[in-house]
C-alpha positions as CSV (number, residue, x, y, z in Angstrom):
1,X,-6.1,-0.4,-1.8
2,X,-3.9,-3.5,-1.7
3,X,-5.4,-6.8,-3.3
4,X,-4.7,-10.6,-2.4
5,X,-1.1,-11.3,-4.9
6,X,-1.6,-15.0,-6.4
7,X,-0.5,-17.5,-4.3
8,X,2.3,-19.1,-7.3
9,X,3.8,-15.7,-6.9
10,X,7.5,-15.9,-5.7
11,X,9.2,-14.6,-2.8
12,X,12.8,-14.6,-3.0
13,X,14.5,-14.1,0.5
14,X,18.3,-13.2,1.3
15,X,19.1,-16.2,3.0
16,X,17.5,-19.3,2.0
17,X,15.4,-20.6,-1.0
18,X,12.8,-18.7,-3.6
19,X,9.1,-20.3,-2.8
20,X,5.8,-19.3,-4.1
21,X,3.9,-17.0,-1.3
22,X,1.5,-20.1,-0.7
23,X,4.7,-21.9,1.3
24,X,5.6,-19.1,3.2
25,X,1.7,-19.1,4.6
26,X,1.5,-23.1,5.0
27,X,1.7,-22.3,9.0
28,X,2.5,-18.0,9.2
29,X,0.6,-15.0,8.5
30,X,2.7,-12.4,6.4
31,X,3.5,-8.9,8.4
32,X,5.6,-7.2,5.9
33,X,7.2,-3.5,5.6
34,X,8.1,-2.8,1.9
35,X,10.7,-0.2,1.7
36,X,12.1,1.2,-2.0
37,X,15.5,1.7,-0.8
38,X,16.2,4.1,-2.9
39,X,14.1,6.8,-1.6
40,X,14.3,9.3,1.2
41,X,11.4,7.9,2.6
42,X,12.0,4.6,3.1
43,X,15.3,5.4,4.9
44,X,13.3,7.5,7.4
45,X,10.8,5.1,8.0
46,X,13.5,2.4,8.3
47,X,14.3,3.1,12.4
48,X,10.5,2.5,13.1
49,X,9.8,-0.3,10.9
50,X,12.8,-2.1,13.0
51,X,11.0,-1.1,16.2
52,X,7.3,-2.4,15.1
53,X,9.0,-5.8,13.3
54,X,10.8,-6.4,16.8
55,X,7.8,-5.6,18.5
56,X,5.8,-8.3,16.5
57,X,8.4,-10.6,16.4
58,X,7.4,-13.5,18.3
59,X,3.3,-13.3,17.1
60,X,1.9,-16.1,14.6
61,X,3.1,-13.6,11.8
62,X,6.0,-14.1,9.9
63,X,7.7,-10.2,10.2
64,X,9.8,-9.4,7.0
65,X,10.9,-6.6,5.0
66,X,10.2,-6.5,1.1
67,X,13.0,-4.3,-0.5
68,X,12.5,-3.2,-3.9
69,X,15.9,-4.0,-5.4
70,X,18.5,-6.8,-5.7
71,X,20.1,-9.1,-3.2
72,X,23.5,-6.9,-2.8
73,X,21.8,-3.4,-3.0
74,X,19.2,-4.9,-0.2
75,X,22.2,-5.6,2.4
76,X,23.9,-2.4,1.8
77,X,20.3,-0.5,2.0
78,X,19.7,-3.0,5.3
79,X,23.4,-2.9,6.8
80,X,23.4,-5.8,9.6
81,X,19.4,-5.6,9.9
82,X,19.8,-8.0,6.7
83,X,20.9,-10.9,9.1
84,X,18.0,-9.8,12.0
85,X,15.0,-10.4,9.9
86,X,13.6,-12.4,7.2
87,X,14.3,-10.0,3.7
88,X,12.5,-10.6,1.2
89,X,13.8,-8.7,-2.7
90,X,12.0,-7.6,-5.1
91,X,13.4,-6.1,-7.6
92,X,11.1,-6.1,-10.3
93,X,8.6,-5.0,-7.9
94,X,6.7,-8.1,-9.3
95,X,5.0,-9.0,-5.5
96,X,4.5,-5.1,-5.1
97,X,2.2,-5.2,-8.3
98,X,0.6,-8.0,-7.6
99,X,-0.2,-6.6,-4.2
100,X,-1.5,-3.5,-6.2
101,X,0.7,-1.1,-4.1
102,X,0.7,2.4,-5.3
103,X,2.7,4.1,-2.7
104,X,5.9,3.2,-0.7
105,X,7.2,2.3,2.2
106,X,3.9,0.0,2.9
107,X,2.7,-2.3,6.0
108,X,0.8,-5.2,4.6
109,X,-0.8,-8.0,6.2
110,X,-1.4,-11.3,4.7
111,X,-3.5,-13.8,6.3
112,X,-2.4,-17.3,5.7
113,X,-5.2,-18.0,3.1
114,X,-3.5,-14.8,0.8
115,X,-5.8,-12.5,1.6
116,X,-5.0,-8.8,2.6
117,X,-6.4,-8.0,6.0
118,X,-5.0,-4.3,6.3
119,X,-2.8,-2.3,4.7
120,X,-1.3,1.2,5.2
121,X,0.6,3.1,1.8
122,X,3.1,6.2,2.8
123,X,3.6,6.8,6.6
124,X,0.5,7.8,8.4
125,X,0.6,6.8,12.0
126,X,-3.1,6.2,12.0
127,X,-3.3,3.9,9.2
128,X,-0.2,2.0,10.8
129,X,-1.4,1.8,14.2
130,X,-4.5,0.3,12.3
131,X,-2.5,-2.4,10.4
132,X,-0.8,-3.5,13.9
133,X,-4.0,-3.3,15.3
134,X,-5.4,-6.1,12.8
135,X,-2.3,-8.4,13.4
136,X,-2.1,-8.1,16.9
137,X,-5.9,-8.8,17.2
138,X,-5.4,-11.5,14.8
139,X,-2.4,-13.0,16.6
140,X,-3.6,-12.2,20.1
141,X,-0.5,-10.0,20.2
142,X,0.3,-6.7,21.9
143,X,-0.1,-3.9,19.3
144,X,3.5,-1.7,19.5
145,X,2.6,2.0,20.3
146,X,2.5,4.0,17.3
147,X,3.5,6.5,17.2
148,X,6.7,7.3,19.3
149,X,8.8,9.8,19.9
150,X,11.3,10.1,17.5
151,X,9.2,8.5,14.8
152,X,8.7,10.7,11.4
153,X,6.4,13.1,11.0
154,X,3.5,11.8,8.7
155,X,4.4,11.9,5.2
156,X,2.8,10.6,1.7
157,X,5.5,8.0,0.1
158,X,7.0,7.6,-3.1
159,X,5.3,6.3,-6.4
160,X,5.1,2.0,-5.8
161,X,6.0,1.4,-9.2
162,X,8.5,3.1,-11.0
């Protein structure tokens, strides 16, 4: 079960400056996918996490990806998506610990006081649809349908911390 990270943690995005996680909730929530590029699994949940972030896009939640690896491995794992969202890196997998993920790719919601309102750990529809379900409430959004055709079957995730 994911836990509230502290709120001095940094997040480093692609384009832009390093801040502590408290800055990036001053006036956002946090709707993050956290992919380990260098997994199967990520890759093939990569098509739908595009489709749910542009879904989401314009609620009260910043939408961003978390990618477990450096700036340069990030944009080739990323391709032009890089430039179409906010990216965070983590290469350490310091902000996955602290979130106390144990399985990858992950939806996480942060609420803007740094706590976790939902999370889901592998790809289970269900558990997805749940986490949208929390922002979308929480935003007064429309929830994306989940899931799709062409969406992955369900499957468990890879090992958070390597």
């Amino acid at each position: 079960m994911a836990t509230a990270p502290p709120p001095d943690i940094v997040l480093t995005p692609l384009h832009g400056d390093a801040r502590p996680l408290e800055e990036w909730l001053t006036t956002f929530h946090l709707a993050s996918v956290v992919l380990d590029p260098y997994t199967n699994e990520s890759a093939w949940i990569l098509p739908t996490a595009v489709r749910i972030m542009s879904e989401m896009r314009g609620c009260d939640a910043r939408v961003n990806f978390v990618v477990t690896a450096t700036a340069s491995e990030t944009r080739l794992f990323l391709g032009p998506l890089a430039d179409d969202f906010l990216v965070f890196v983590d290469p350490e997998r310091a902000f996955v610990k602290e979130l106390a993920l144990q399985t990858l790719p992950a939806f996480v919601f942060l609420r803007f006081d740094g706590t976790v309102q939902a999370a889901a750990e592998g790809w289970d529809p269900p558990q997805w649809r749940s986490v949208a379900d929390v922002i979308a409430t929480t935003t007064a959004w429309i929830r994306p349908a989940l899931p799709i055709a062409g969406d992955p079957g369900p499957f468990r995730g890879t090992p958070a911390l390597v």
